[in-house]
C-alpha atoms as a printed R data frame, in Angstrom:
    type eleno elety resid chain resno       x       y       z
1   ATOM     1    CA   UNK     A     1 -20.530   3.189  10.283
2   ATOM     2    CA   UNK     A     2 -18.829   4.599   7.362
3   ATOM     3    CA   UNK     A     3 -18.633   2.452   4.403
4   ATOM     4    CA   UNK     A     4 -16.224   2.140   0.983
5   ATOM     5    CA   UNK     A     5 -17.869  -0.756  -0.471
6   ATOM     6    CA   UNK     A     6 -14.599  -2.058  -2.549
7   ATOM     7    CA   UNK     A     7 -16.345  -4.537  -4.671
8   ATOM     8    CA   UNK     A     8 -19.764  -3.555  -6.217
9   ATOM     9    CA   UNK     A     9 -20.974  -4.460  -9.824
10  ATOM    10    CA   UNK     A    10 -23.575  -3.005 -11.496
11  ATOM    11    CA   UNK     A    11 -24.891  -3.601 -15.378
12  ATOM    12    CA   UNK     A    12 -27.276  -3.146 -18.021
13  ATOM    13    CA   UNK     A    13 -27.662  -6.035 -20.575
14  ATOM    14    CA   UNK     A    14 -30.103  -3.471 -22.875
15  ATOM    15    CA   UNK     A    15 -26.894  -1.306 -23.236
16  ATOM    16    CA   UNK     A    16 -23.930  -3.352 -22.763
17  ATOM    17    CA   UNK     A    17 -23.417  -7.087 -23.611
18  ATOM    18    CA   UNK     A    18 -22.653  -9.524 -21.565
19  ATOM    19    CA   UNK     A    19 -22.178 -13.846 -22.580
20  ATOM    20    CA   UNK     A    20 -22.246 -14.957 -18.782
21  ATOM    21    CA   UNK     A    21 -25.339 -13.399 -17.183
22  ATOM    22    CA   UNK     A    22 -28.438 -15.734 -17.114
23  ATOM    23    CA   UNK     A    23 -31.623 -16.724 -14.589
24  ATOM    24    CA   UNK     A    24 -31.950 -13.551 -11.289
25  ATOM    25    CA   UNK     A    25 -29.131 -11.706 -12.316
26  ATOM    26    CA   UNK     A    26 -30.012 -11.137 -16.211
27  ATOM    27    CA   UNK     A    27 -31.727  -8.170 -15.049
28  ATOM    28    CA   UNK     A    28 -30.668  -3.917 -14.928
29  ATOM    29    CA   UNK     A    29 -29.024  -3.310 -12.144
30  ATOM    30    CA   UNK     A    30 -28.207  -0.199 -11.913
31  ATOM    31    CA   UNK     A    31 -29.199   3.483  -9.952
32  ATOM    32    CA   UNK     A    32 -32.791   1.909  -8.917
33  ATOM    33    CA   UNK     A    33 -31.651  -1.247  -7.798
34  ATOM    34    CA   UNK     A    34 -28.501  -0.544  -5.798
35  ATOM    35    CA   UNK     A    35 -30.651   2.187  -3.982
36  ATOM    36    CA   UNK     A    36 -33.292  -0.086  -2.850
37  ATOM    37    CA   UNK     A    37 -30.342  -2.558  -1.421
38  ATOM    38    CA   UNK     A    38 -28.494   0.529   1.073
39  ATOM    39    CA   UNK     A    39 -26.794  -0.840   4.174
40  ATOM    40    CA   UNK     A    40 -28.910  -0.600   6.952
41  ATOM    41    CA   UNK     A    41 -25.689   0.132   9.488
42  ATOM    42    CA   UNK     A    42 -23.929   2.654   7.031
43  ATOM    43    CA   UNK     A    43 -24.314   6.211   8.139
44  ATOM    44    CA   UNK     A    44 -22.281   7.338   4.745
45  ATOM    45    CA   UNK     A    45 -22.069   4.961   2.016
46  ATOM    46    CA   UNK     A    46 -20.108   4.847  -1.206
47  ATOM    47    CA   UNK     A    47 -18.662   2.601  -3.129
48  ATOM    48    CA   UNK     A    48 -15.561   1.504  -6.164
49  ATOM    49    CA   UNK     A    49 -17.316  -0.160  -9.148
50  ATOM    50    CA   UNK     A    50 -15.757  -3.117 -10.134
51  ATOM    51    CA   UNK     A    51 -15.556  -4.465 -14.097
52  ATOM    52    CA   UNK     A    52 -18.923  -6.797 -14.698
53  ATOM    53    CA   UNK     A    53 -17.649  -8.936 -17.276
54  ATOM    54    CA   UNK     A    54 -19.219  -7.216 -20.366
55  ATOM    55    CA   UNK     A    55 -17.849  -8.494 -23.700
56  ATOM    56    CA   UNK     A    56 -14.286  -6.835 -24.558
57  ATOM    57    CA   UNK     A    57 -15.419  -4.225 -26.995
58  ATOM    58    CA   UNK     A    58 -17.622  -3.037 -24.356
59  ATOM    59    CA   UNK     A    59 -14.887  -2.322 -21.705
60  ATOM    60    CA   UNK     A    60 -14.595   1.292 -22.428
61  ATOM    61    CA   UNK     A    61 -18.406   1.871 -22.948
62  ATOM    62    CA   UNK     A    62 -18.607   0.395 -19.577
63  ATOM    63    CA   UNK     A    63 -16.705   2.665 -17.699
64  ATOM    64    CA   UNK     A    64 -18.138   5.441 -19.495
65  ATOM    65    CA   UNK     A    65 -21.821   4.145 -18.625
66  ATOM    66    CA   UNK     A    66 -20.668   4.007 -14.919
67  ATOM    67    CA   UNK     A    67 -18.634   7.119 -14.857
68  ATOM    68    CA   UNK     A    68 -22.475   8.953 -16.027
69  ATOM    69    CA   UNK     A    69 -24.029   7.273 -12.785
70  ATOM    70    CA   UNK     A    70 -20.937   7.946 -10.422
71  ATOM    71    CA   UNK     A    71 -22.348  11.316  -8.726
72  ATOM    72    CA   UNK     A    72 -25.930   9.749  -7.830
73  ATOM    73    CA   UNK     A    73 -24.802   6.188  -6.313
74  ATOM    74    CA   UNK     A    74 -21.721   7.520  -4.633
75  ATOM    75    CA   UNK     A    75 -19.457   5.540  -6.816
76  ATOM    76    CA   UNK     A    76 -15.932   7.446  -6.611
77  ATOM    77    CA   UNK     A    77 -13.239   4.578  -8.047
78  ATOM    78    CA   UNK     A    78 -13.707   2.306 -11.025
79  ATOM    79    CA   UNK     A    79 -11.366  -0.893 -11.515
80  ATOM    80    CA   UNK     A    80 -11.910  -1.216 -15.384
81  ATOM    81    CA   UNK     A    81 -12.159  -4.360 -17.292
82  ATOM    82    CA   UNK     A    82  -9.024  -4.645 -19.378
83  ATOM    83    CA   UNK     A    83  -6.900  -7.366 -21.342
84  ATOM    84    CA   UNK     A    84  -3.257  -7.086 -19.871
85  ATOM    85    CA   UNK     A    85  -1.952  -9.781 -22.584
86  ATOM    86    CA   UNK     A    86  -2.716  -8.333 -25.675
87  ATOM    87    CA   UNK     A    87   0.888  -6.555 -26.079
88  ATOM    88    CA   UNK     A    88   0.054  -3.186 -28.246
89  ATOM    89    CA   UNK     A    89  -3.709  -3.632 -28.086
90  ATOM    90    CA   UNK     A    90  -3.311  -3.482 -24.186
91  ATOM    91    CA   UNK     A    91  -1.458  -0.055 -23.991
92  ATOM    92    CA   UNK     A    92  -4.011   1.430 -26.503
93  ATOM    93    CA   UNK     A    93  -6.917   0.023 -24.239
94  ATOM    94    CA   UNK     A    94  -4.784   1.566 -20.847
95  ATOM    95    CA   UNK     A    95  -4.029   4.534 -22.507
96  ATOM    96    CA   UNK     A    96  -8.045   4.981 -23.358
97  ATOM    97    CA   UNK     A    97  -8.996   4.415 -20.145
98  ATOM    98    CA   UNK     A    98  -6.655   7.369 -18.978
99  ATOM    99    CA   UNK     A    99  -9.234   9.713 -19.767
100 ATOM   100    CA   UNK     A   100 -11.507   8.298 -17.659
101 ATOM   101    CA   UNK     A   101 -10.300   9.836 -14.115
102 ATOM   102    CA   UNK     A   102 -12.656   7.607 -12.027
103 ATOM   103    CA   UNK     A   103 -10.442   4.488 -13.119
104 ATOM   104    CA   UNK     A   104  -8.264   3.069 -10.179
105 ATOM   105    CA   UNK     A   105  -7.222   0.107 -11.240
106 ATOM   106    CA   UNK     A   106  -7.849  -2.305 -13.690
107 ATOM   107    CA   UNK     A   107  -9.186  -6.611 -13.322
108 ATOM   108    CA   UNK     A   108  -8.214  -9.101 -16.048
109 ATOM   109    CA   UNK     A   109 -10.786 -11.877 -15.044
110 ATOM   110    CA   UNK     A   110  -8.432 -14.640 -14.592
111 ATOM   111    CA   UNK     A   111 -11.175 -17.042 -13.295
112 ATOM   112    CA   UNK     A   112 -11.648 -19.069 -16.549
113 ATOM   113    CA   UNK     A   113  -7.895 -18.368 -17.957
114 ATOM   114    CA   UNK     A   114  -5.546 -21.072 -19.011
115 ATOM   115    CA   UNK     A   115  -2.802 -21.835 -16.140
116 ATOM   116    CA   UNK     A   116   0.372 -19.409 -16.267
117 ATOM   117    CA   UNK     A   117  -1.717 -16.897 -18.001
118 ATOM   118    CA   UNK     A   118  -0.390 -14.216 -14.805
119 ATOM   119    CA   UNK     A   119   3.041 -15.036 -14.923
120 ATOM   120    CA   UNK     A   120   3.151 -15.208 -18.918
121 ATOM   121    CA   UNK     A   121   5.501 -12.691 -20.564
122 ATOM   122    CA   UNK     A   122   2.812 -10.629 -21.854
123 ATOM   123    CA   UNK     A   123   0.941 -10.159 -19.227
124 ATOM   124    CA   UNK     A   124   3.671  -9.080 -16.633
125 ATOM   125    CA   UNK     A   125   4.537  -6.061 -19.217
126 ATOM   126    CA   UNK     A   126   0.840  -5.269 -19.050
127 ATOM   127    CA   UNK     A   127   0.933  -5.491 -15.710
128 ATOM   128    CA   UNK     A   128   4.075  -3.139 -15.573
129 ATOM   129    CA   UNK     A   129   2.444  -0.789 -17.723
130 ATOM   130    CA   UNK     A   130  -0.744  -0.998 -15.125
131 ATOM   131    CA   UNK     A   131   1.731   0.046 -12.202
132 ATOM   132    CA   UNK     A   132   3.078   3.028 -13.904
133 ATOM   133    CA   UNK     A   133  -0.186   4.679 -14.263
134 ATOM   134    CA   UNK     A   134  -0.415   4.301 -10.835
135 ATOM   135    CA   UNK     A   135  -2.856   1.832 -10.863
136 ATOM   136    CA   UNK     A   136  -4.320  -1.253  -9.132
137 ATOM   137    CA   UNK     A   137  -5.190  -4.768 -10.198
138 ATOM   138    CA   UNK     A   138  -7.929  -7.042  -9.054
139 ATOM   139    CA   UNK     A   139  -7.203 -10.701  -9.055
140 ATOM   140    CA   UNK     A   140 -10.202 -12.564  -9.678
141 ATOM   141    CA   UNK     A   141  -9.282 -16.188  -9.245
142 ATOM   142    CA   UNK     A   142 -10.112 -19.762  -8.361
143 ATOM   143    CA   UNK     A   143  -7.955 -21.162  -5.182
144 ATOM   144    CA   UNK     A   144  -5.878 -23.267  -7.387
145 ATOM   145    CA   UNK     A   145  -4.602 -20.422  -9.239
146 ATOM   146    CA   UNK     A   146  -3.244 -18.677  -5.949
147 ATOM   147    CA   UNK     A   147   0.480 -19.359  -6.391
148 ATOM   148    CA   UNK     A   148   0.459 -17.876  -9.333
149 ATOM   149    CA   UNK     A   149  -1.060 -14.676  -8.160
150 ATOM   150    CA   UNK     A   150   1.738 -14.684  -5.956
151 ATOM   151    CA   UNK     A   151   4.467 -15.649  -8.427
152 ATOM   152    CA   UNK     A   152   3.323 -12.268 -10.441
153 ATOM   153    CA   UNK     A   153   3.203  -9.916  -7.076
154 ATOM   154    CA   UNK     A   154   6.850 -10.898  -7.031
155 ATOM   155    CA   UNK     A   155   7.207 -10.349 -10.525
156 ATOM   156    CA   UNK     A   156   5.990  -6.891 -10.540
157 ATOM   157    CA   UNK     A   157   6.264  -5.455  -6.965
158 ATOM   158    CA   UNK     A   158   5.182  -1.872  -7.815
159 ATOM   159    CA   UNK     A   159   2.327  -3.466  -8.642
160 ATOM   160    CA   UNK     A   160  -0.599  -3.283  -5.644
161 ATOM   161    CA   UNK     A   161  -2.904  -6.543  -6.386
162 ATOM   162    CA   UNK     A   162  -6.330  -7.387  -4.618
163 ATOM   163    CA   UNK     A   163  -7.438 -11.048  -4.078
164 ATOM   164    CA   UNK     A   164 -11.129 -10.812  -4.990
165 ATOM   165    CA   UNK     A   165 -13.155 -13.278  -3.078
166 ATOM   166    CA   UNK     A   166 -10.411 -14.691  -1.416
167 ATOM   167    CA   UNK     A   167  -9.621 -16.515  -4.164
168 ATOM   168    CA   UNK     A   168 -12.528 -18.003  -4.198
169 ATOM   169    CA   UNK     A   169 -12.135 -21.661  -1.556
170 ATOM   170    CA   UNK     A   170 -14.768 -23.777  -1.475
171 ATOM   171    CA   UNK     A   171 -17.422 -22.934   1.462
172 ATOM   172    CA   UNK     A   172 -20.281 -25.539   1.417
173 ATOM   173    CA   UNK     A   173 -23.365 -24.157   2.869
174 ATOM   174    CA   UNK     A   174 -25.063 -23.432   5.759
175 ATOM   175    CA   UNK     A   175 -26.634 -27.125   6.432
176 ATOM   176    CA   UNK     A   176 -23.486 -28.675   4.790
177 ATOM   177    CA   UNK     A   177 -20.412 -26.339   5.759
178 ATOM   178    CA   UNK     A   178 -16.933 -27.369   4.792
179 ATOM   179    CA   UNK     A   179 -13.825 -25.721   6.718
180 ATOM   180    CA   UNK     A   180 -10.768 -24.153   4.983
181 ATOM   181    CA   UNK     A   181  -8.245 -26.555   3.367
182 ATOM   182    CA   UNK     A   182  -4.704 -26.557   3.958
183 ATOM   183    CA   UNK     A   183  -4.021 -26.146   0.798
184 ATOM   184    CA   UNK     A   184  -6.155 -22.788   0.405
185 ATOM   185    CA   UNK     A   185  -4.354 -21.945   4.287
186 ATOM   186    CA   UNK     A   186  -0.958 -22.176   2.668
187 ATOM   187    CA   UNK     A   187  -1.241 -20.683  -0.789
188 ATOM   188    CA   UNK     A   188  -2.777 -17.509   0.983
189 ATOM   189    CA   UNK     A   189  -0.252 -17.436   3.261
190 ATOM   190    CA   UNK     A   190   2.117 -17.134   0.924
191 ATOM   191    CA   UNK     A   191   0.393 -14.563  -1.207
192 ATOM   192    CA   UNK     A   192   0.268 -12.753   2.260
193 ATOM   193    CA   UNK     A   193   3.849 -12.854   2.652
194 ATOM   194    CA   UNK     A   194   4.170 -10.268  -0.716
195 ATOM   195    CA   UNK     A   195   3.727  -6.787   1.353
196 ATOM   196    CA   UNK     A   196   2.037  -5.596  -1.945
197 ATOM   197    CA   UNK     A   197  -0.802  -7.679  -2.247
198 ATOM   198    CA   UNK     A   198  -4.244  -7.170  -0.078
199 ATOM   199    CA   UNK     A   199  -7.560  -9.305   0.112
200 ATOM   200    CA   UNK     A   200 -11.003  -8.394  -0.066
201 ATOM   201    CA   UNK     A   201 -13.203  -9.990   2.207
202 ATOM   202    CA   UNK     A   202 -16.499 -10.418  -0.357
203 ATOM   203    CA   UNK     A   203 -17.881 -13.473  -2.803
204 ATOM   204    CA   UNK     A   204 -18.632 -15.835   0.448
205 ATOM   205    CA   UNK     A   205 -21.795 -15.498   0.189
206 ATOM   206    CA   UNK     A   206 -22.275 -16.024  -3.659
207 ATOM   207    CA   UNK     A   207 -19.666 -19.370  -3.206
208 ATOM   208    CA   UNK     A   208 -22.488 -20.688  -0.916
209 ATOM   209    CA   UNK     A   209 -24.795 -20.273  -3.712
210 ATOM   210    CA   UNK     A   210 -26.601 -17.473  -1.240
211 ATOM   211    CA   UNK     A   211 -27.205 -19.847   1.053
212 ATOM   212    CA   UNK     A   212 -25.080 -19.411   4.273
213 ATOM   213    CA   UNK     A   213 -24.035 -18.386   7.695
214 ATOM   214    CA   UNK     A   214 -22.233 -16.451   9.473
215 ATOM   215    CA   UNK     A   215 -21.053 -19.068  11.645
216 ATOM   216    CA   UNK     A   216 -19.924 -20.802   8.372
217 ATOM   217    CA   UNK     A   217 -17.778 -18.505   6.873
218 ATOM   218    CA   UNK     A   218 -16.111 -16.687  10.143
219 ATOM   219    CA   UNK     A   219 -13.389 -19.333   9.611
220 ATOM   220    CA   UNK     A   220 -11.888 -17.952   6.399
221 ATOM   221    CA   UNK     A   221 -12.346 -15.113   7.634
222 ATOM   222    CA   UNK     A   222 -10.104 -15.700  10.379
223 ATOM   223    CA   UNK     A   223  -7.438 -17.400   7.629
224 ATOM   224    CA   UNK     A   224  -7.836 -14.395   5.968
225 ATOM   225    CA   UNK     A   225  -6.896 -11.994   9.188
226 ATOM   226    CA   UNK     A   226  -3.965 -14.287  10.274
227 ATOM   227    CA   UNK     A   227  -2.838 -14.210   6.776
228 ATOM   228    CA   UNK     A   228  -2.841 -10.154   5.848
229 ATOM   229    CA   UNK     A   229  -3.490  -8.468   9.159
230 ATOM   230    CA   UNK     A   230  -6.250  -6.475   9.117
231 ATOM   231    CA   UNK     A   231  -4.383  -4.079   7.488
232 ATOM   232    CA   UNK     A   232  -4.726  -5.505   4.457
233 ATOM   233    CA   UNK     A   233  -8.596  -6.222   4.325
234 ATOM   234    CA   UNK     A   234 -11.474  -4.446   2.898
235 ATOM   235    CA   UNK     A   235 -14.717  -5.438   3.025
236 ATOM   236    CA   UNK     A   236 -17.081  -5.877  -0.238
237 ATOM   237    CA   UNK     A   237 -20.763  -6.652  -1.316
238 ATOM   238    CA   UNK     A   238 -20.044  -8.234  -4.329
239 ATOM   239    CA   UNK     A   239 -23.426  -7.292  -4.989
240 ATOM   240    CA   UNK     A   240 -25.545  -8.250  -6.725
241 ATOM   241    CA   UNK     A   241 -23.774 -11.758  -7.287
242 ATOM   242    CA   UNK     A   242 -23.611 -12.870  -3.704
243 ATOM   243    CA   UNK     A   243 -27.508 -12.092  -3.092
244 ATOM   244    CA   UNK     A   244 -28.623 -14.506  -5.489
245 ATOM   245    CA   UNK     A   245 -29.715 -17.754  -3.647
246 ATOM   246    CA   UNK     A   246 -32.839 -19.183  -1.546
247 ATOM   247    CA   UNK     A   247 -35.769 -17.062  -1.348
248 ATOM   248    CA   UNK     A   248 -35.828 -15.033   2.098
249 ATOM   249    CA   UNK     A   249 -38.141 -15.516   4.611
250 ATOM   250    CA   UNK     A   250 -41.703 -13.483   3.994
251 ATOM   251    CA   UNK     A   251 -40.269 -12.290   0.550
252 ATOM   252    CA   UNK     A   252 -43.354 -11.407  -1.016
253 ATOM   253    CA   UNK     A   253 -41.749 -11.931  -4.433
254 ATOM   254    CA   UNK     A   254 -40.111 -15.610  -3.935
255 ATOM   255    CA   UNK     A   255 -40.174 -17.907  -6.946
256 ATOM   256    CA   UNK     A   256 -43.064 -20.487  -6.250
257 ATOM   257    CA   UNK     A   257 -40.944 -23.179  -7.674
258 ATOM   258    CA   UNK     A   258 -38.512 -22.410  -4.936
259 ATOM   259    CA   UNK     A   259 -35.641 -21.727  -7.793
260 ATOM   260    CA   UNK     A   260 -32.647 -19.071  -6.499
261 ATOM   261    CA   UNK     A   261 -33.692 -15.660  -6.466
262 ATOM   262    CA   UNK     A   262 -33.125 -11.953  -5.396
263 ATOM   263    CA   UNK     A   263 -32.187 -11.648  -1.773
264 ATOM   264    CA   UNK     A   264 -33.144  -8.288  -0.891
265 ATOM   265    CA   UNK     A   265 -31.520  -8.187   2.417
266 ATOM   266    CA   UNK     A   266 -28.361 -10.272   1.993
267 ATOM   267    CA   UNK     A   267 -26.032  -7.650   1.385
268 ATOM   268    CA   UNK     A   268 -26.528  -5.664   4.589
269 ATOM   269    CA   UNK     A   269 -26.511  -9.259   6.218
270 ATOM   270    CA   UNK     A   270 -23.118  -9.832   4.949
271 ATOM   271    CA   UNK     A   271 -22.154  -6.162   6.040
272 ATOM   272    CA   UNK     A   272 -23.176  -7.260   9.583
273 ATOM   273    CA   UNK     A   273 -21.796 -10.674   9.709
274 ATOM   274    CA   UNK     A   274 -18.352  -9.255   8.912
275 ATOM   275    CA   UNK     A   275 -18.876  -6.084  11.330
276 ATOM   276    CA   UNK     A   276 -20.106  -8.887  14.185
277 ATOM   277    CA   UNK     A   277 -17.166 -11.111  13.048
278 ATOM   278    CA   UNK     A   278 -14.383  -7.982  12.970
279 ATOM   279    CA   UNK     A   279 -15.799  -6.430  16.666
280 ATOM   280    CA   UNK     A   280 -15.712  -9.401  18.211
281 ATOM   281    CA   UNK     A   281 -12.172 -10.258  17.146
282 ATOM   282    CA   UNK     A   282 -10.747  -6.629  17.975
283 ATOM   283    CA   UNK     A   283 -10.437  -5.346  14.740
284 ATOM   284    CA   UNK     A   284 -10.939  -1.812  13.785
285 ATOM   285    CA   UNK     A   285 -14.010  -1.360  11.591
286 ATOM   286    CA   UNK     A   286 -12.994   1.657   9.914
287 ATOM   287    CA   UNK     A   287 -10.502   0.408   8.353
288 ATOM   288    CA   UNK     A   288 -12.093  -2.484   7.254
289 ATOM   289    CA   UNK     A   289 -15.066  -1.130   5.639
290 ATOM   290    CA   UNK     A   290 -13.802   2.530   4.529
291 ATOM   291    CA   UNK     A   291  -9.933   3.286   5.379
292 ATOM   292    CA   UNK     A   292  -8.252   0.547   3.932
293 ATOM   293    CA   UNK     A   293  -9.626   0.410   0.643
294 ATOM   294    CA   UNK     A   294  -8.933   4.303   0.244
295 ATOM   295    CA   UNK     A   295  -5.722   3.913   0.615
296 ATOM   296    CA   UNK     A   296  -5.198   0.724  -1.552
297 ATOM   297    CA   UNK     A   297  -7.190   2.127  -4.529
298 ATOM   298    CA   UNK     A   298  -5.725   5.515  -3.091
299 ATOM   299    CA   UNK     A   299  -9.658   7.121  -3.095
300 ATOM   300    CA   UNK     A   300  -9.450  11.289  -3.065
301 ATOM   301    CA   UNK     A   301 -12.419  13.222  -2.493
302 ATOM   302    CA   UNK     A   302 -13.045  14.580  -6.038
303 ATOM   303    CA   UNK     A   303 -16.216  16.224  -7.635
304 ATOM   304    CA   UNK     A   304 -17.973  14.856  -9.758
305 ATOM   305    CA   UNK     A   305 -20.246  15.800 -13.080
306 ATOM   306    CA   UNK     A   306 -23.742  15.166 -12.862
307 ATOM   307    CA   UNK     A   307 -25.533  13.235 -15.841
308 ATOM   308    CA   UNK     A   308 -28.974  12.688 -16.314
309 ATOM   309    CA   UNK     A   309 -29.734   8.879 -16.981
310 ATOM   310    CA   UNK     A   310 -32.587   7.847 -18.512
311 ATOM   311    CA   UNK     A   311 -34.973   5.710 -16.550
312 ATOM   312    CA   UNK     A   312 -35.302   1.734 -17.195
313 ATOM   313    CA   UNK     A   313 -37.275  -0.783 -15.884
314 ATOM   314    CA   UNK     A   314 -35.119  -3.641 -14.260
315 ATOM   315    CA   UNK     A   315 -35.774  -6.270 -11.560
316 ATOM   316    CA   UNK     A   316 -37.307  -3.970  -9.503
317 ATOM   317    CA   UNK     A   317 -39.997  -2.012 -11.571
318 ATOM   318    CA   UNK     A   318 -42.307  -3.061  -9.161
319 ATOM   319    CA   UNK     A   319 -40.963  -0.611  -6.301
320 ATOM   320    CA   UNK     A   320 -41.716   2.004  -9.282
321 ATOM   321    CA   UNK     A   321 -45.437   2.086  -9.641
């Protein structure tokens, strides 16, 4: 199985900063770490880098910093992290990130924004000025915020938007599941309904605090496929945030207080849950896990310079010596 993982983060608190990361996932990860976490079905495997919510100054270092580790992890798209409200500021930052030629597309982390923050003035021209580079935008978002994402596909339809997560409903777990509201239903319907906006099928996991099933989640999935078509999908890791949960059975490493930690295997079990899932329902895998997120973030085969990193000891120094 070929795979275009469309969501993967990775970061380095020593060289970038970051105010959000704390407890298993204030660690490096970076080359080390993502190779030790390969899907076990994937017979070619690369991936588009998604912004990690570094501090604003940082958002150009960032790309840079991942741009240096593209050719070694197979990383060939970057969605950058970038302030679309900031008028002038914004269009400097854009224009900066122009000379970066991994960058695809752009997220604004509207998770934690006030309401009508994506439909404000401001941010529509940024948005504008997004689309005319040719660029993509990644809606990170809670559920309740939904309409709005729709309200600025329609705004700006040259615009093509990606519903991280999808949007981010409220799974339970695996010993307390909780089934999709009709609320969540309806507002991705209607987002659906805007022929330029697509949905990643990633964050699950990490919404069930890493602790989940398969036979949990294949309902939003299922939303999520009567909603877009699987035309529309693309399947993501979301790594490392969605492996971060209850120790995994004979994990050598698991916290003795039985606190959330590293799940070394969780992100080829999500791979497989959503393969399972996608074969049984009839859908074509290849264009869930590789074709349709080339063609959204429009991914060319390009070469790529080769940069020496230097070497850093992160959560997994152990599998070093």
């Amino acid at each position: 199985m070929r795979v275009l993982d469309s969501h993967l983060h990775l970061w380095d608190p020593e060289l970038l900063h970051y105010e959000w990361l704390e407890g298993p996932l204030a660690w490096l990860f970076g080359e080390t770490e993502i190779g030790q976490a390969r899907l076990a079905r994937a017979t070619d495997e690369k991936a588009v880098f998604v912004q990690a919510e570094t501090v604003e100054d940082d958002f150009l270092e960032e790309v840079r910093w991942v741009a240096g580790l593209a050719p070694r992890i197979a990383v060939v798209g970057i969605v950058a992290g970038a302030r679309l409200d900031r008028g002038t500021d914004t269009t400097a930052h854009l224009e900066g990130l122009e000379a970066e030629r991994l960058v695809v597309g752009v997220r604004h982390n509207l998770q934690g924004e006030p309401d009508g923050t994506a439909v404000s003035a401001a941010f529509v021209t940024g948005a504008r000025e997004v689309a005319a580079r040719g660029w993509t935008f990644d809606a990170c978002i809670r559920s309740s915020q939904l309409p709005e994402i729709s309200r600025l596909a329609g705004a700006v339809p040259e615009l093509r938007i990606v519903l991280d997560h999808l949007g981010k409903p409220e799974v339970g777990t695996a010993e307390a599941p909780l089934v999709p509201t009709a609320e969540w239903v309806r507002d991705l319907d209607d987002l659906a309904r805007r022929s330029n906006a697509w949905c990643k099928l990633s964050g699950l996991p990490g919404e069930a605090g890493g602790d989940w099933s398969p036979e949990q989640l294949e309902p939003f999935l299922d939303a999520a496929a009567d909603a877009f078509g699987a035309d529309r999908l693309m399947w993501g890791s979301d790594w490392p945030v969605s492996v971060i949960g209850p120790a995994e059975e004979g994990d050598p490493h698991a916290p003795a207080d039985g606190s959330a930690t590293y799940q070394p295997t969780a992100r080829s079990r999500w791979a497989d849950a959503v393969a399972d899932w996608a074969e049984r329902r009839g859908h074509d895998l290849d264009a869930l896990f590789r074709t349709n997120a080339e063609q959204f973030y429009r991914i060319g085969e390009r070469p790529h310079p080769v940069e020496e990193a230097r070497p850093r000891r992160g959560l997994f120094g152990w599998l070093r010596g």
